[in-house]
C-alpha positions as CSV (number, residue, x, y, z in Angstrom):
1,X,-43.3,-144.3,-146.5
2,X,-42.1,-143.0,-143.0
3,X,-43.0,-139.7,-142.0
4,X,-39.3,-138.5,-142.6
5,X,-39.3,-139.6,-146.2
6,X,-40.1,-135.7,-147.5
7,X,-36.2,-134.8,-145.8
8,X,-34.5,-138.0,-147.9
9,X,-36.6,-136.3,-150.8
10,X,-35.5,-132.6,-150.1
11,X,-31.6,-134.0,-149.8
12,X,-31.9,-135.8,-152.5
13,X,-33.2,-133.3,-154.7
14,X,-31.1,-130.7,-153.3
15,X,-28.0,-133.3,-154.2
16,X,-29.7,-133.2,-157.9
17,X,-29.7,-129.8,-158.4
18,X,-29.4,-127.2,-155.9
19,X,-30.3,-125.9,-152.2
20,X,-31.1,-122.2,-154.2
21,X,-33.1,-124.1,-156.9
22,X,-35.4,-126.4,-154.7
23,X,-36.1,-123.3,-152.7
24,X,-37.4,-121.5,-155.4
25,X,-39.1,-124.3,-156.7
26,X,-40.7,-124.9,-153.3
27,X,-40.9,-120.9,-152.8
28,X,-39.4,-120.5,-150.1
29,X,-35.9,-119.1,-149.5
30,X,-32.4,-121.1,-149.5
31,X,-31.8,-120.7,-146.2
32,X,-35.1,-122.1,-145.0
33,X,-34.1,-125.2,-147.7
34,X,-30.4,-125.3,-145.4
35,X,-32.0,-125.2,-142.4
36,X,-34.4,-127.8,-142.8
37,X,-31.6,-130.3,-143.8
38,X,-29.6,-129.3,-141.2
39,X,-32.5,-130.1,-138.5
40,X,-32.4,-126.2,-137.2
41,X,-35.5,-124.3,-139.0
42,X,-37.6,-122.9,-136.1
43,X,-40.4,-121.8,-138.6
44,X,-43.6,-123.8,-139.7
45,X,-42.2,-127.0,-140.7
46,X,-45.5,-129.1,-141.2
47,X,-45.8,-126.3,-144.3
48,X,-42.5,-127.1,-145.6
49,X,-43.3,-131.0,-145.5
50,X,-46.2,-130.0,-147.4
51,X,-44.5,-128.3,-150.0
52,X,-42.4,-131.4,-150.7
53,X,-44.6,-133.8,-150.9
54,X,-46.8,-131.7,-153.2
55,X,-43.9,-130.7,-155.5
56,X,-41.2,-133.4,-155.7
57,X,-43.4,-136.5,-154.2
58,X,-47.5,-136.0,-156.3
59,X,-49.1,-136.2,-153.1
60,X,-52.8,-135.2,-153.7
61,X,-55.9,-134.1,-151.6
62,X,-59.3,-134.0,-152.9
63,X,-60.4,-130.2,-153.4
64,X,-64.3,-129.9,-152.1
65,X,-64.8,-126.7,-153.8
66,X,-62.2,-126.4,-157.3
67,X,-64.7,-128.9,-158.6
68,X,-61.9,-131.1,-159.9
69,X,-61.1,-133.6,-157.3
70,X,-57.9,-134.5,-156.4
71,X,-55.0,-132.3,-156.4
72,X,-51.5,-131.6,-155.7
73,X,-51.1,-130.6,-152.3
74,X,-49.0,-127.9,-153.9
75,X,-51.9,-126.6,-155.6
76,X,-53.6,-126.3,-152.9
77,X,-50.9,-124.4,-150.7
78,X,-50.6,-122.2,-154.0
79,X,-54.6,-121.8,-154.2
80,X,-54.5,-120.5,-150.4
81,X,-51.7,-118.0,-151.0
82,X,-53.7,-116.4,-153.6
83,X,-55.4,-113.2,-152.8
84,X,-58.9,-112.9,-153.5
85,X,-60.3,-111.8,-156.9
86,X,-63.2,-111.8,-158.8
87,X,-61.6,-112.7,-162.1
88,X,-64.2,-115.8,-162.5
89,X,-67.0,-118.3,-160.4
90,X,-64.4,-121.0,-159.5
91,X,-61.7,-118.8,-158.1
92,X,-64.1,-117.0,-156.1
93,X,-65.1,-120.2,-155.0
94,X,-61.8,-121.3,-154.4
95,X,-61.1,-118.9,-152.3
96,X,-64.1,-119.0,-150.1
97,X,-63.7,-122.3,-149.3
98,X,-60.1,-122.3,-148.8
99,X,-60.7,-119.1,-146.3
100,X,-64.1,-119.6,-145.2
101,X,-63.2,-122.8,-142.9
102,X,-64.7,-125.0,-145.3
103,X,-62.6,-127.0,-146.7
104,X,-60.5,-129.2,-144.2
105,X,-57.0,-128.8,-146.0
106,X,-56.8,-125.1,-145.4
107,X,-54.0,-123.4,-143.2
108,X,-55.6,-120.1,-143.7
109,X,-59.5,-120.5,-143.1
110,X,-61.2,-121.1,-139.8
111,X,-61.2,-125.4,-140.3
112,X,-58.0,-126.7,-139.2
């Protein structure tokens, strides 16, 4: 796939349902969706590719600390967002490694 598949996924499932429903599928808002089909979003657009291809295309990464191996890259971006709280062992975990610059997918934590 070429690296601007994620946009002819966006459009297409933006064509499918809605601009409002894929951006609160992909949780972000509408008007990020509009600008990113229209070419003009000025914000953090490798984030944005990531959330595509974690929600509407299964692409995976291998999780070194949730202990379960591969997952959606959506669940990862989801797993960073979190805030931290000691509700259990693996979300602790979790979020040490995804803010501790463990783990080499993180956006938040000191590996990048």
């Amino acid at each position: 796939m070429s690296d601007c598949d994620w946009i002819d996924v966006l459009t297409a499932e933006c064509d499918r349902s809605s601009q409002t429903k894929v951006a609160a599928r992909l949780g972000v808002s509408p008007a990020v969706v509009n600008q990113c089909l229209k070419g003009s979003y000025k914000g953090d657009m490798p984030r944005i590719e990531q959330l595509v291809r974690g929600t509407y295309m299964g692409s995976t990464v291998n999780c070194p600390v949730a202990g379960v191996g591969a997952i959606t890259i959506r669940e990862c971006l989801d797993h960073q967002r979190r805030p931290f709280a000691a509700t259990n062992p693996k979300r602790v975990r979790v979020w040490k490694g995804c803010h501790g610059g463990t783990c080499p997918h993180s956006k938040v934590g000191g590996a990048k």
